[in-house]
C-alpha positions as CSV (number, residue, x, y, z in Angstrom):
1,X,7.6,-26.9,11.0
2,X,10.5,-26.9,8.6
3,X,13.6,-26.0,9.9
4,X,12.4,-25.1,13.3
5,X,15.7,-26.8,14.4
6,X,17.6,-23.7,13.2
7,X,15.8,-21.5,15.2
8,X,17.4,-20.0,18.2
9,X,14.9,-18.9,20.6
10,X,15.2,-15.2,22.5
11,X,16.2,-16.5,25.5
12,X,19.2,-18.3,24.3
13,X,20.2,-15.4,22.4
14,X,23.1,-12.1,24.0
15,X,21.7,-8.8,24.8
16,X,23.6,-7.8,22.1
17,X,22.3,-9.9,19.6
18,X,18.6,-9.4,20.7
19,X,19.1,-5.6,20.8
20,X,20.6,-6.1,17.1
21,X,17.4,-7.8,16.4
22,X,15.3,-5.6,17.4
23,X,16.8,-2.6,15.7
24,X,16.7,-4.3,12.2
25,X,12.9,-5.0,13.0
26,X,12.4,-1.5,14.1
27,X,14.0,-0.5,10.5
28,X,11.9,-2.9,9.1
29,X,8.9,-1.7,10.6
30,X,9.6,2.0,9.6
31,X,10.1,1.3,5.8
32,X,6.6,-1.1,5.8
33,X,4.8,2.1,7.7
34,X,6.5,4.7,5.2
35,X,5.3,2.7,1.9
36,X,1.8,2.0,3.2
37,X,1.3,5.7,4.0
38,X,3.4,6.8,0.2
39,X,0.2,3.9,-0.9
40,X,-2.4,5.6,1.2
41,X,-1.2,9.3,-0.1
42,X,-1.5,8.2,-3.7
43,X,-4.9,7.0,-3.4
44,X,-6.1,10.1,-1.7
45,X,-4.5,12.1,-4.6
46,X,-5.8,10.3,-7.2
47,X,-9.3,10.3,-5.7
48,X,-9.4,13.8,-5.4
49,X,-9.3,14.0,-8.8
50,X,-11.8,15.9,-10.9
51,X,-13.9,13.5,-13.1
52,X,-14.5,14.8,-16.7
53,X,-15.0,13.1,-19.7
54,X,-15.3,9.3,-20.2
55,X,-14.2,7.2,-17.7
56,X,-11.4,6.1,-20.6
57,X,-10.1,9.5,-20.3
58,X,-9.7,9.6,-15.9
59,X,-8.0,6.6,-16.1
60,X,-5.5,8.0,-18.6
61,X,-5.1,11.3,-16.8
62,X,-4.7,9.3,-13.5
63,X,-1.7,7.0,-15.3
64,X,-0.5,10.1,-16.9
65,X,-0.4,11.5,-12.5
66,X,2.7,9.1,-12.1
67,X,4.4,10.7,-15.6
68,X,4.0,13.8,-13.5
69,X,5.5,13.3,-10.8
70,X,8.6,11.4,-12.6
71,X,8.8,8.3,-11.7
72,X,7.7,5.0,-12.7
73,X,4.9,3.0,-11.1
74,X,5.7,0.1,-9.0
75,X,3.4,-2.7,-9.0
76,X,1.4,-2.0,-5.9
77,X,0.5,1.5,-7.6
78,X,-0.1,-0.3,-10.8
79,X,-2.7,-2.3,-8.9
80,X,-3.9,0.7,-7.1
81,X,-5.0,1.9,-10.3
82,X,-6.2,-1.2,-12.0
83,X,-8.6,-1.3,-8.7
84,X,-9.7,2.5,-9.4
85,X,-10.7,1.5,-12.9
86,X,-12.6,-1.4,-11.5
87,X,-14.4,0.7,-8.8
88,X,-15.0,3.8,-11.8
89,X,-16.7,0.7,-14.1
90,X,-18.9,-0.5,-10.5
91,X,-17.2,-3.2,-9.2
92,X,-18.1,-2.7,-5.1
93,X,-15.5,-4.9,-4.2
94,X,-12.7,-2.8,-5.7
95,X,-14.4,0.3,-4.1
96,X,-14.4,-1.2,-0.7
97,X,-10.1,-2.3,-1.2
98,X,-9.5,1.5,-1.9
99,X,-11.8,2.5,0.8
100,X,-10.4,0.6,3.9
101,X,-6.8,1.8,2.1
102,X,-7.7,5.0,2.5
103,X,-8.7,4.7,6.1
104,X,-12.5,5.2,6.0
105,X,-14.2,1.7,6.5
106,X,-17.3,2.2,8.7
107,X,-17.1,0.8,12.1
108,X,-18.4,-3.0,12.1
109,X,-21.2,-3.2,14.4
């Protein structure tokens, strides 16, 4: 393991330093869970979408749903959509990714 020498394990570590720690992973933690749900909430949006049209034309109006709200897409909403247009054109695979994003894969049995 590279570098493992470097590594100071808990146990050697102050109070103060492991309570330090964990409050910079608790920060962490919260900004991961925040952009996963801002991910989740766009996908539910965007799905809820009425279709009309060609399929050209949802994409554009669901590209055009960032313009609207007034910001720029990053590139995990970029992908987001590049997956919608896969799953709108019947690529399963894409429509199971925004599935289990949204929170409603089926229960293995």
């Amino acid at each position: 393991m590279a570098n493992a020498d470097n590594l100071i394990p808990n146990e050697e570590r102050t109070p103060e330093e492991r309570r330090e720690n964990a409050r910079k992973a608790g920060i962490a933690s919260g900004a991961a869970r925040r952009e996963r749900k801002l991910l989740k909430d766009i996908a539910e949006t965007v799905l809820a979408m009425p279709l009309t049209g060609s399929k050209k034309e949802n994409l554009e109006a669901i590209q055009n749903y960032a313009e609207l709200k007034g910001k720029n897409l990053t590139v995990k909403e970029a992908m987001l959509l590049a997956q919608l247009k896969n799953a709108l054109d019947g690529d399963l695979k894409a429509f199971e990714a925004i599935r289990d994003l949204i929170g409603e894969k089926p229960p293995e049995w």
